[in-house]
C-alpha positions in Angstrom: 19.3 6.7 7.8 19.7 8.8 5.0 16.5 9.4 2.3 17.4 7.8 -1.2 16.4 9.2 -4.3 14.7 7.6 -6.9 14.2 10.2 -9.9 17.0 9.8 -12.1 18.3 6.2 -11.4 18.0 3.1 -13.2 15.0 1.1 -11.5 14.2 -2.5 -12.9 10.7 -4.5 -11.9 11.0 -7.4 -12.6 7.8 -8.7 -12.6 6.0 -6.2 -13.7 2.8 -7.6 -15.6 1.9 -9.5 -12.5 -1.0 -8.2 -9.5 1.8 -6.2 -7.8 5.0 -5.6 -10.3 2.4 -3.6 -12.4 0.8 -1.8 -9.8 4.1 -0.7 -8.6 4.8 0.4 -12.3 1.9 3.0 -11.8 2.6 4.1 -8.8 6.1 4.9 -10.3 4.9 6.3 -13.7 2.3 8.7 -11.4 5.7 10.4 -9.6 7.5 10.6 -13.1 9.3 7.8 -12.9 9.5 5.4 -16.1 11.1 2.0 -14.6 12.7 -0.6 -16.7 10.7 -3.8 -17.2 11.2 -6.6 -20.0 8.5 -8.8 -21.6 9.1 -12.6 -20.8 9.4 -13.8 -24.3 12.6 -11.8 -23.8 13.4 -12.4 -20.3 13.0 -15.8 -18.9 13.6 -15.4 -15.4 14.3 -19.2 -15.0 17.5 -18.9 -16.6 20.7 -17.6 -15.2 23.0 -17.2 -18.1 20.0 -15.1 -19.6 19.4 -13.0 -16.4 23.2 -12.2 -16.3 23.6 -11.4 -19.6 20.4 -8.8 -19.3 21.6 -6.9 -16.1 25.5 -6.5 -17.5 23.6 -4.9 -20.9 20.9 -3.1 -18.7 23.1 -2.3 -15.7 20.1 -1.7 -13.5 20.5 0.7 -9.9 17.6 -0.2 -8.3 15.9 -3.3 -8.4 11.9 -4.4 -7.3 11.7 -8.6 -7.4 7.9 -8.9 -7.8 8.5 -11.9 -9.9 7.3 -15.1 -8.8 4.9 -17.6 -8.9 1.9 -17.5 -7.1 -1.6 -19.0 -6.3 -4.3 -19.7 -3.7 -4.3 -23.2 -2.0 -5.8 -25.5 -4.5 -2.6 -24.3 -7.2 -0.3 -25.0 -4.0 -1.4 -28.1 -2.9 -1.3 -29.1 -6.5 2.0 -27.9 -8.1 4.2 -27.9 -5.0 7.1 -28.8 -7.2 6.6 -26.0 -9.4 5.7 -23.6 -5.9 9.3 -23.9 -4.3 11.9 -24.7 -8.2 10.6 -22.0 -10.1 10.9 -19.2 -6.9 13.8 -20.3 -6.0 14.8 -20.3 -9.2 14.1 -16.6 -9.6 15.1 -15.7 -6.6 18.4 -17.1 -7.2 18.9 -15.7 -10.7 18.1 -12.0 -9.5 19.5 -11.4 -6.5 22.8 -12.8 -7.9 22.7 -10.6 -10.6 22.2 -7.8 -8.0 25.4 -8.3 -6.5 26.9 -9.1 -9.6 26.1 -6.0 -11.3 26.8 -3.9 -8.2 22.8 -2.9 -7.6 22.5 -0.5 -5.3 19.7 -1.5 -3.8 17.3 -4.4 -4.2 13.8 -5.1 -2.5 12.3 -8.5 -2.4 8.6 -9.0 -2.0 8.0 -12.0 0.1 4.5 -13.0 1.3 3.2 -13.4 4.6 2.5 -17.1 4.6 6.1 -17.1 5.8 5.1 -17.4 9.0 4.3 -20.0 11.2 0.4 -21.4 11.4 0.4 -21.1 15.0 1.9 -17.2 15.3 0.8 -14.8 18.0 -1.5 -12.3 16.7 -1.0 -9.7 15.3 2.5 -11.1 13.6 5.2 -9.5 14.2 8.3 -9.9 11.9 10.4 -11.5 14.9 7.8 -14.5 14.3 10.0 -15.7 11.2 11.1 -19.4 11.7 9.8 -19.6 15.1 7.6 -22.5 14.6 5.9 -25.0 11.8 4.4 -23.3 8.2 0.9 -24.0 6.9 0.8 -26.9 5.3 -1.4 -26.0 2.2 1.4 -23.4 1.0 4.4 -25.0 2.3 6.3 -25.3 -0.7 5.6 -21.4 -1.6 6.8 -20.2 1.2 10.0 -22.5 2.0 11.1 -20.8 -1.3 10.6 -16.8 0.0 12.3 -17.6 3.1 15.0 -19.0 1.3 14.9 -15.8 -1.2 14.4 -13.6 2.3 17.4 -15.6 4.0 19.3 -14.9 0.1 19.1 -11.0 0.9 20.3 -11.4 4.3 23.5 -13.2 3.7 24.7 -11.2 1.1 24.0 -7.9 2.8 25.8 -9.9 5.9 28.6 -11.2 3.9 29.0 -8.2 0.9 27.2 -5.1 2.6 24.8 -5.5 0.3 21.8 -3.1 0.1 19.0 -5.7 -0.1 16.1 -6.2 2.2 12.6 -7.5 2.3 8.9 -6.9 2.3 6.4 -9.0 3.4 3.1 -8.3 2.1 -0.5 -9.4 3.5 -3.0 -10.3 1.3 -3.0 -9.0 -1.9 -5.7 -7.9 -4.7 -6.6 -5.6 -7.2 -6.3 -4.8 -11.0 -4.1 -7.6 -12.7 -4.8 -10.1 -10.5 -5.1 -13.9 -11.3 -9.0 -14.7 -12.0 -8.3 -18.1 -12.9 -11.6 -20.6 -11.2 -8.9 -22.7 -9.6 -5.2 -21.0 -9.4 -6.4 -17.4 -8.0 -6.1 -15.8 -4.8 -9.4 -16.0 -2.3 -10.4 -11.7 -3.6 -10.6 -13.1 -7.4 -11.3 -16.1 -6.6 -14.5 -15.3 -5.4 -15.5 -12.2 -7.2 -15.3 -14.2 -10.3 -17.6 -17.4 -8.5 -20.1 -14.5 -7.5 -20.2 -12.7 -10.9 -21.0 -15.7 -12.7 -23.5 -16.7 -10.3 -25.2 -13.5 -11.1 -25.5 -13.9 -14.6 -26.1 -17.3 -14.6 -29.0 -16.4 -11.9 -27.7 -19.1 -9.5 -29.5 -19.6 -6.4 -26.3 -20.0 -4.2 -22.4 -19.9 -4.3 -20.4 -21.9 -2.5 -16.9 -20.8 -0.6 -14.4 -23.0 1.0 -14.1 -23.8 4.7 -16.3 -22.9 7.3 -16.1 -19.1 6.6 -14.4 -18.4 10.2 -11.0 -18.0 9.1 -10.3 -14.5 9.0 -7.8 -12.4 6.8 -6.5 -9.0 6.2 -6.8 -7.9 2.7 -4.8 -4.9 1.3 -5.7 -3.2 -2.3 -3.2 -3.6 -4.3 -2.3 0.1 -4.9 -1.6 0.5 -1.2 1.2 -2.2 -1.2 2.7 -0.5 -4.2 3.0 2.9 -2.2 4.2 1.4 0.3 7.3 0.0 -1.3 8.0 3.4 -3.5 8.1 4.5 0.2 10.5 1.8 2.0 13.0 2.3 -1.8 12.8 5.8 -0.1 13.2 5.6 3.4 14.1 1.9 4.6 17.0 0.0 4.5 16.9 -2.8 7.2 18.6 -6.0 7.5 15.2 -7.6 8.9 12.0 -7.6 6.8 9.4 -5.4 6.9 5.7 -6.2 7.1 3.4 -4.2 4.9 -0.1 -4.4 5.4 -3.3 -2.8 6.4 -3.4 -4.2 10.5 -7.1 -5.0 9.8 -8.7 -8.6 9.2 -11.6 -9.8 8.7 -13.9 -13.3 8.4 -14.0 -15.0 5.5 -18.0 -14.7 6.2 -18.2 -11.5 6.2 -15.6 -10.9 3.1 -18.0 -13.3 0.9 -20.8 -11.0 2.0 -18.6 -7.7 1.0 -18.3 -9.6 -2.8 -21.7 -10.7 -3.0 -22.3 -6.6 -2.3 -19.7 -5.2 -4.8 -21.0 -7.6 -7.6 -24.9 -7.5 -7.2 -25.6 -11.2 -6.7 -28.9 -11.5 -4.9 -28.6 -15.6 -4.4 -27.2 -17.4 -0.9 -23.7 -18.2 0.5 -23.4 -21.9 1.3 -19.7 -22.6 3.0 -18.0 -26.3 2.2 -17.0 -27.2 5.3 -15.2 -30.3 3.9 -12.3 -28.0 2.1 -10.0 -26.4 4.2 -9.8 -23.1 5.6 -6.1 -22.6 5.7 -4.5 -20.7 8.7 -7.8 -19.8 11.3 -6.1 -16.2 12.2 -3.7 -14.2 10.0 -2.9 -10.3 11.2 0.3 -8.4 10.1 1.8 -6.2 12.7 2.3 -3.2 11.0 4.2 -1.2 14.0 7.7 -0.7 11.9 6.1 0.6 8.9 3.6 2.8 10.7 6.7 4.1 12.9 8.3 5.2 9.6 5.2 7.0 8.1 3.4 5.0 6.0 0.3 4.2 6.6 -2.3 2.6 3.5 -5.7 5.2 2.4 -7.8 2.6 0.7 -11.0 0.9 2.7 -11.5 -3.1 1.6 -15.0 -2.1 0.3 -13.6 0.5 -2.2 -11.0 -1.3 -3.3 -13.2 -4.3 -3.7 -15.3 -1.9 -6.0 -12.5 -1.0 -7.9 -11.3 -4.3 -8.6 -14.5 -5.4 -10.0 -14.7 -2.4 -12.2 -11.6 -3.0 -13.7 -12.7 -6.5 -14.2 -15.5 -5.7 -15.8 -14.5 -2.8 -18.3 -11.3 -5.2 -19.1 -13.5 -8.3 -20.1 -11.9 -10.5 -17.3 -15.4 -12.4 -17.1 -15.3 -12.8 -20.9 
């Protein structure tokens, strides 16, 4: 497979305020590449006619579809409606436009709640479809298979360049610290940091604390997909991750570390935990070279600090 170049072409993100599209900015801007993004108020996303009419003006080459929206479960169970129109919508509009406006190659982030509750562990990308989702993010991912499945058929039917990546768990800098919409990482560094100042005697997390998880800081994943623009072109999808999980237990412990609160963890065993086991097989991507250089402790730290010196808390 032959290595493609990315200096010198026209790369869009769309997405590129969110947890990952800006991180993926960076990581571009830190090789001396300056992609294209576009502000929302500008772009709506949502809207075909004003997608279109963008990518014939803007005539993109490369295209990075970290657009979407996203939450932990208590957003999901809540806005399912909103979970599965609005991606699809998205999806839709953009990769539509790619083949449109002849893009010459396209990655879609997906997420790895695409795959089924009861996988085999470690998951291996073969494990697509092969039995029932999660219930408590159903709606979410229904819509990034059908955006996965979007790539697929027009590279089947058109030979077009798109493919997939299905990230683990994701945080970092500009992610979602809402109390009830964020991600478990923000989620609970931001119930922790206000414990702290608030001189709480406790925190309470969700579930029994058993379910474990892999995490991935942010920063990694957005190497990693500057790496498969580079060097992957694949009609499946391709797992990104770390290969490492851990309990929820022992992840509230790492926060309560990294922010300094000095109280107790108390789990509610009456909310859910979500899926008890989730591992990435990361075999592919390791095959091809990449492999991520950030421990979960030092990202953790450098979340926090960016939270911190931004005001997130505030």
């Amino acid at each position: 497979m032959k290595k493609m170049k990315l200096k010198g072409k026209k790369i869009f993100i769309a997405g590129h305020n969110g947890l990952v599209g800006s991180s993926i900015v960076r990581e571009m801007n830190s090789i001396g590449i300056n992609p294209l993004t576009v502000e929302k108020e500008d772009l709506d996303l949502l809207y075909q006619d004003r997608v279109e009419k963008w990518f014939e003006l803007n005539k993109p080459e490369i295209v990075v579809l970290a657009a979407a929206r996203v939450g932990g479960i208590y957003a999901n169970e809540n806005y399912p409606v909103q979970f599965i129109l609005e991606n699809l919508r998205i999806q839709t509009n953009v990769i539509e436009s790619c083949y449109k406006y002849k893009v010459k190659k396209l990655l879609f982030l997906g997420s790895s709640c695409i795959y089924p509750k009861a996988s085999p562990q470690p998951i291996k990308e073969e494990y697509l479809l092969s039995s029932k989702l999660e219930p408590t993010n159903e709606s979410y991912a229904v819509a990034k298979i059908a955006g996965l499945k979007l790539c697929q058929a027009y590279r089947k039917q058109y030979g077009c360049n798109f493919f997939a990546v299905m990230p683990t768990n994701i945080y970092g800098p500009n992610d979602n610290f809402h109390p009830m919409n964020s991600h478990v990482p923000a989620a609970l560094m931001r119930r922790f940091h206000f414990a702290k100042i608030e001189n709480k005697d406790s925190v309470d997390v969700w579930g029994t604390g058993n379910a474990r998880r892999e995490f991935m800081y942010v920063d990694d994943l957005a190497k990693s997909c500057v790496f498969l623009l580079k060097n992957y072109s694949g009609y499946n999808p391709i797992n990104s991750g770390t290969g490492i999980d851990i309990s929820i237990r022992e992840f509230a412990e790492l926060i309560k570390e990294v922010t300094g609160f000095k109280g107790n963890i108390v789990f509610d065993n009456s909310k859910p935990d979500g899926t008890i086991l989730k591992r990435l097989d990361t075999g592919i991507i390791n095959d091809l070279g990449w492999r991520p250089n950030t421990d979960l402790k030092s990202g953790l730290i450098k979340t926090y600090d960016w939270a911190i010196a931004n005001k997130i808390f505030e």
